[in-house]
KOLBA-718249 format. One record per residue (C-alpha): residue in one letter; x, y, z. Coordinates in steps of 0.001 Angstrom, whole numbers, plus 500000, padded with zeros to 6 digits. Each point is the difference from the previous one (the first is absolute). Example, Ala and Ser with C-alpha at 12.3 -4.5 7.8 and 13.67 -1.06 7.14 Angstrom:
! KOLBA-718249
a512300495500507800 s501370503440499340 
This chain:
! KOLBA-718249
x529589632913534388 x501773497644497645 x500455501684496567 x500261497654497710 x496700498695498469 x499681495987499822 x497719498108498618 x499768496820501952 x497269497355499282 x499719497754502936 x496987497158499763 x497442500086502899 x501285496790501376 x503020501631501009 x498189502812501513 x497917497836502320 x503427499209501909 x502201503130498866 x498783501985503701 x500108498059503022 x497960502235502426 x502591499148502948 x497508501997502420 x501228498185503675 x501115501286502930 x498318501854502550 x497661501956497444 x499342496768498138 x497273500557496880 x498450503258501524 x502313502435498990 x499139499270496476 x496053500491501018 x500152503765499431 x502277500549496871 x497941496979498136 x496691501920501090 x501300503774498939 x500779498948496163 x501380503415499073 x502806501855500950 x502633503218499466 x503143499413498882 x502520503345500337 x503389500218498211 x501643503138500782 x503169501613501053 x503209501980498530 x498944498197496363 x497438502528500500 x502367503003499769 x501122499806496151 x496051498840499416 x501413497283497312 x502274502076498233 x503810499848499188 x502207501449498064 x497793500107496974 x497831496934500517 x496987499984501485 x498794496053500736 x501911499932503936 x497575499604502980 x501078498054503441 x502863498030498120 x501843503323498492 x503043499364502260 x500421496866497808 x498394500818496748 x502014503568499451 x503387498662501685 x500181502605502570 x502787500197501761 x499325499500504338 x501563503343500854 x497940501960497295 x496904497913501127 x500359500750503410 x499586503617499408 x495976499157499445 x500113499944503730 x500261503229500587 x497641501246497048 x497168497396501541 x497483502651502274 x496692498649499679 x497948503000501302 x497114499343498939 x499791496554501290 x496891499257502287 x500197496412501066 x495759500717501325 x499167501052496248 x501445496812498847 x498553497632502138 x496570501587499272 x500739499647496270 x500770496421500372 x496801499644502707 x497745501725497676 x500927497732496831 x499257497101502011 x503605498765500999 x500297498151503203 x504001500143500057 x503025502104499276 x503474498576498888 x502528502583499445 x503961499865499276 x501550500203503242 x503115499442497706 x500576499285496464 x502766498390498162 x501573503431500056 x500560499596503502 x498392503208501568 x497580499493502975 x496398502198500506 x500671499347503730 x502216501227502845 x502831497259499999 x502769499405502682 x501864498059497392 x500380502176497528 x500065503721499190 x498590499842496291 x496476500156501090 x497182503014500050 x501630501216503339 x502829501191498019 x498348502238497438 x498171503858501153 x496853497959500357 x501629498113502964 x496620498280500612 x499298496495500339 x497375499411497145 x499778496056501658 x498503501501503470 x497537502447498543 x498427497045497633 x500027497903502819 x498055502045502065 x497654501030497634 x499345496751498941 x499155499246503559 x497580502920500087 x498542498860496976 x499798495975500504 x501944499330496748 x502971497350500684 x503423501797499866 x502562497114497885 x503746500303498644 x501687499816497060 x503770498991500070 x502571499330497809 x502306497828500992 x502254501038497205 x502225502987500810 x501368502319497480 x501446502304502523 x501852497884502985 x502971499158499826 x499574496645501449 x497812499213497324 x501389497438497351 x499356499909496856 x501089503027498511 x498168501300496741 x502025499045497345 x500528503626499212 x501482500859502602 x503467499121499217 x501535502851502340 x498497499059503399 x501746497494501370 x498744496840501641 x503320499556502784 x498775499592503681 x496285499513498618 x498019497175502169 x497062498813499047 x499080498090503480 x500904503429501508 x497390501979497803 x497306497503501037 x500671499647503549 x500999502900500842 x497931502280497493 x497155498445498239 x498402497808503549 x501043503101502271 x497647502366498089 x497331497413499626 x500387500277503803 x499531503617499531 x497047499481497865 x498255497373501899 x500532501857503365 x499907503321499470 x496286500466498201 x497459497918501522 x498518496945498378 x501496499692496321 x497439497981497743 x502846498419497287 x503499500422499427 x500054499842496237 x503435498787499122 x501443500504496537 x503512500135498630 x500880496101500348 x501124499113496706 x503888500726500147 x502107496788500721 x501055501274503451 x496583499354501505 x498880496412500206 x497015497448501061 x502178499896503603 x499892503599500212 x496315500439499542 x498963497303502308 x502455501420502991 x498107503652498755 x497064498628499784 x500037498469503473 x501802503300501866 x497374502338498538 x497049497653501888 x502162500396503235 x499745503343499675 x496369500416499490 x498431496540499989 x496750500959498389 x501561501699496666 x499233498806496650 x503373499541498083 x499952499551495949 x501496497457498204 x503184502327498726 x501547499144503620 x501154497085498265 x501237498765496827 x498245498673496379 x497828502713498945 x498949498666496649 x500304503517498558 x497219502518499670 x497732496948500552 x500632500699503335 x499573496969501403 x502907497303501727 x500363496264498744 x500569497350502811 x498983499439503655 x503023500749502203 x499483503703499066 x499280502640502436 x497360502448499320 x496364500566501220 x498640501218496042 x500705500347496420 x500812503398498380 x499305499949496612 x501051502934498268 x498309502308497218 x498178497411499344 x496627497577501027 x500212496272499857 x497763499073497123 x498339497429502374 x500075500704503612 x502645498153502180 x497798497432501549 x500246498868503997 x503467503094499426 x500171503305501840 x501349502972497481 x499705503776499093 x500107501489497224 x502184503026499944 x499425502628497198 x501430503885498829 x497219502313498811 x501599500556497633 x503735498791498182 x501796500810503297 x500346499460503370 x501870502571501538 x498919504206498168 x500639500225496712 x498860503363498767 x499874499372496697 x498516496730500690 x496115500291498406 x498934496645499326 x497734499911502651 x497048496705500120 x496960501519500248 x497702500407503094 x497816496951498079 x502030497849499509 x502068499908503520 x496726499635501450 x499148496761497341 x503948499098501535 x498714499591503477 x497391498111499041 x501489497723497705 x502530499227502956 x497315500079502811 x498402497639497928 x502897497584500066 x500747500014503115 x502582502611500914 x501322503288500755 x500410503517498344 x502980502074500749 x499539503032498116 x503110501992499333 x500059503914500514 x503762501999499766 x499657503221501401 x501668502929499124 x503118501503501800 x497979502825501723 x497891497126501421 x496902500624498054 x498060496981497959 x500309500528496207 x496636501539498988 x498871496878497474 x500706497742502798 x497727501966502300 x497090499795497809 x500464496213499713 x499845499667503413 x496979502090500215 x497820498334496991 x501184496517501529 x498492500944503492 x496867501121498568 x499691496775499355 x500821497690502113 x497429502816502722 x496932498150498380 x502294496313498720 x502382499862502472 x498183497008501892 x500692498097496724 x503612500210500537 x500482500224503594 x500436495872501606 x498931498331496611 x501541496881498931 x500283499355496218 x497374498918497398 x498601496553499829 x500035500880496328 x502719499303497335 x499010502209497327 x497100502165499955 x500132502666497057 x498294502917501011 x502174500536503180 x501155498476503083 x498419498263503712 x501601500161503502 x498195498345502359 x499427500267503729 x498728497576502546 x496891501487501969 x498879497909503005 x499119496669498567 x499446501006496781 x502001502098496676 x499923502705498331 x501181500782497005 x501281503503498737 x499508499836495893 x502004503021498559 x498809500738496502 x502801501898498067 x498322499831496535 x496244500412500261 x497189497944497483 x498818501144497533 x496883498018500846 x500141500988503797 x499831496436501000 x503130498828501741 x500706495957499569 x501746498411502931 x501366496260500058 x497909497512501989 x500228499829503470 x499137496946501623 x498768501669503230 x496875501496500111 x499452503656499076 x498255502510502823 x499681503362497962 x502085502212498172 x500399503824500273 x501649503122498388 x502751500958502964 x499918503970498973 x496283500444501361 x499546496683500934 x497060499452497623 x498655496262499624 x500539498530496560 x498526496933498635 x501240497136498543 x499774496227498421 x501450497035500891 x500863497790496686 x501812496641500057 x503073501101499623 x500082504258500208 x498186502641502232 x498430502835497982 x499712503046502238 x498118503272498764 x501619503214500166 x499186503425499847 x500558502105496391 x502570501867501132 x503320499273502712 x500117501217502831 x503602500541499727 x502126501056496929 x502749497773500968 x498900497091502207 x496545499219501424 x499269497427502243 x496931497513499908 x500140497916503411 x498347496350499955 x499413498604503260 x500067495824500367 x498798497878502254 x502686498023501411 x504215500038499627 x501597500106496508 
């Protein structure tokens, strides 16, 4: 991920047009259908960053980006390779973690902008096949993610630390020379020949989440002619909008409409109001980093990740929640019980998530609404983060008529009053849920 923080302000107006959804082809609007209806994802950083677990010489604040942020030489780098033997990995045990916490898809590093590859590639021999594991960590996830219905996706950089026909260098690298380096030659022959590889060697990939496309040698006319040969290749994928050029920043999101790119990727971050008629994600670390950090114990709580999802269900998008496993393949233990206290949840709220559309509501106080079309008529998922004091829960006016109201954990009928302009619905003393309950309204008619 892109380490430097920015603070971009960019007015809903230019939001509205920032993602064009170009969804033709042959797969046309459906192959959106079943990311827009899962919500909530697993993102998975990992590879030989995990070996020195964020440490260097001293400092201790390295994760995926150490290559760059500790200056390490390439030859002294490459020796992570053969110190990278994941034995405990169990691609089944992770795919049931991400299952049980409610997850719906996977997106793991194939490669990162170090340049090393989880998968068996014919184009290059810095990849998991050359270290004692020698397995390919790409297949078993695949298949496992077939066994478990969860949708297998891709991360990849298109930045390169480690080729040599990768231009530019890092500025510190003042030994390695740049003669003979071709930058057409890296893409065509490296960078679309393992998408080939990754598109044709696993089954039906989900996304292909580009990043790395900020340095001057990629361009709008790259991304498009990307954009367009990854479709060949599988014409059903779901590309991001880091395929192409203009990534306002962290904001995640790309101004104009010739850009290429099926959704927005804001980073670290939520947009404070939704991305209206816009497809996006949210991608977020656990904690400060993406890829292990050992020493790394600023961890969100269980709480408020699970408000997180909410608060971004309830605008309309998508959760990719970040996990960086260690080098022996196991999940960091704080990480593990995250995942656990979020599925917990979403086994009794998980329909509140699951193909809801965002709140008809601008503000409400107490929480947020997703909202979910049912036959000819709506329902409405209220999710009360702070409860009253006074156990009555005020709604804004709805000018469609109310049918009843009910607690979702037991599904106990509540009452309520229609005023001019509020709905007053009567709760039970006490939450169901510590972090999040839900309180589902059902209306007659479409919002």
């Amino acid at each position: 991920m892109k380490k430097t923080l920015v603070t971009i302000i960019i007015f809903l107006t230019v939001f509205s047009t920032a993602c064009v959804n170009d969804t033709g082809g042959p797969g046309g609007e459906d192959r959106m259908d079943w990311w827009r209806d899962a919500r909530f994802g697993m993102f998975i950083h990992w590879g030989l960053y995990a070996v020195p677990a964020g440490e260097w010489d001293g400092t201790t604040n390295h994760a995926e980006w150490i290559r760059t942020t500790a200056q390490i030489p390439l030859e002294t780098y490459d020796g992570f390779v053969e110190q990278f033997n994941p034995v405990a990995f169990d691609a089944d045990e992770w795919v049931k973690m991400a299952k049980n916490a409610g997850m719906k898809y996977i997106v793991i590093t194939s490669k990162h902008h170090d340049g090393f590859c989880l998968f068996d590639s014919e184009y290059t021999d810095f990849d998991i096949m050359s270290t004692p594991f020698k397995r390919d960590i790409l297949k078993e996830l695949a298949d496992a993610c077939d066994r478990e219905d969860i949708v297998i996706c891709w991360y990849h950089s298109i930045m390169d630390w480690h080729h040599p026909d990768y231009l530019p260098r890092r500025n510190w690298e003042t030994d390695r020379s740049t003669e003979g380096a071709d930058f057409d030659r890296y893409v065509e022959e490296y960078l679309k020949k393992q998408l080939a590889e990754l598109t044709g060697n696993y089954g039906r990939i989900g996304v292909l989440w580009f990043d790395g496309e900020w340095e001057d040698t990629w361009t709008h006319e790259r991304g498009v002619d990307l954009y367009n040969y990854v479709l060949g290749l599988q014409d059903d994928i779901i590309i991001n909008n880091r395929v192409d050029k203009g990534r306002q920043g962290m904001a995640g999101m790309t101004a104009g409409d010739e850009f290429r790119g099926d959704f927005g990727t804001p980073e670290q971050e939520i947009p404070a109001r939704g991305l209206p008629g816009v497809d996006w994600e949210t991608c977020m670390t656990m904690n400060n980093h993406w890829g292990y950090n050992k020493f790394d114990d600023n961890w969100k709580s269980s709480g408020e990740l699970i408000q997180k999802l909410v608060d971004i269900a309830s605008k309309g998008g998508n959760f990719l929640l970040n996990v960086g496993p260690k080098a022996d393949g196991t999940f960091p233990q704080e990480s593990i019980e995250r995942l656990k206290a979020i599925g917990d949840w979403m086994d009794i709220y998980g329909e509140s998530i699951y193909g809801t559309t965002a709140s008809p509501f601008s503000d409400i106080e107490w929480g947020r609404c997703t909202k979910k079309q049912v036959g000819k008529n709506t329902r409405l998922y209220l999710h009360v983060f702070d409860w009253p004091e006074d156990n009555k829960l005020t709604v804004p006016a709805l000018e469609n008529k109310l049918k009843k109201a009910f607690i979702m954990d037991g599904m106990a009928g509540a009452d309520f009053e229609v005023q001019d302009d509020r709905i007053i619905i009567d709760l039970p003393e006490t939450p169901p849920d510590d972090y999040c309950s839900v309180i589902i309204l059902d209306v007659k008619g479409i919002l």
